[in-house]
Phi, psi and omega in degrees: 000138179294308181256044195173143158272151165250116179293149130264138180242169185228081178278102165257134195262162157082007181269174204268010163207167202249117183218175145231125181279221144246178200292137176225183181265151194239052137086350156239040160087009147253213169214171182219144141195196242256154192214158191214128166227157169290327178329137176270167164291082176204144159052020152070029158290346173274330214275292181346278222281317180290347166285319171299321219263327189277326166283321150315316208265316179253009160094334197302146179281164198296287217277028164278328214235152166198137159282144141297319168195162191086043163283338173239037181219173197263316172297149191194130184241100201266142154282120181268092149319154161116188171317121158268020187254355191261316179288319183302335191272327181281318127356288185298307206292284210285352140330306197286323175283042163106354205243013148228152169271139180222000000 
């Protein structure tokens, strides 16, 4: 993407704490990853609670991250604005330190 990297994600709504996991494969050669909010899936309060907790998580402002699609489904395709050779390098360091569970 020209202005943004794009992620896929696996959002379980209803979970008992708002977290991010790790990357996994999801069974047709590609991968996601997986995210839990407490929030329920209604009137887009889980979409809601995974933007905060993911912009929260990566330093990023609420209006950086936006689905793209899967908004009403647990697959998901979020966008990251900004740079990308800057944002990726920010992306790797807190993967690597630690800023998901694997």
């Amino acid at each position: 993407m020209d202005d943004g990297i794009a992620v896929t994600l696996r959002l379980t709504p209803r979970a008992a704490a708002n977290r991010i996991g790790g990357v996994q494969e999801d069974g047709q050669g590609g991968w996601h990853l997986k995210t839990w909010v407490t929030a329920v899936p209604e009137k887009g309060r889980a979409n809601a609670a995974l933007i905060k907790l993911l912009a929260a998580s990566w330093g990023l402002a609420k209006g950086d991250l936006e689905i793209l699609s899967g908004g009403t489904t647990r697959a998901k395709l979020l966008l990251i604005r900004g740079g990308d050779a800057a944002l990726m390098a920010r992306l790797s360091a807190w993967y690597t330190t630690g800023g998901s569970e694997r």
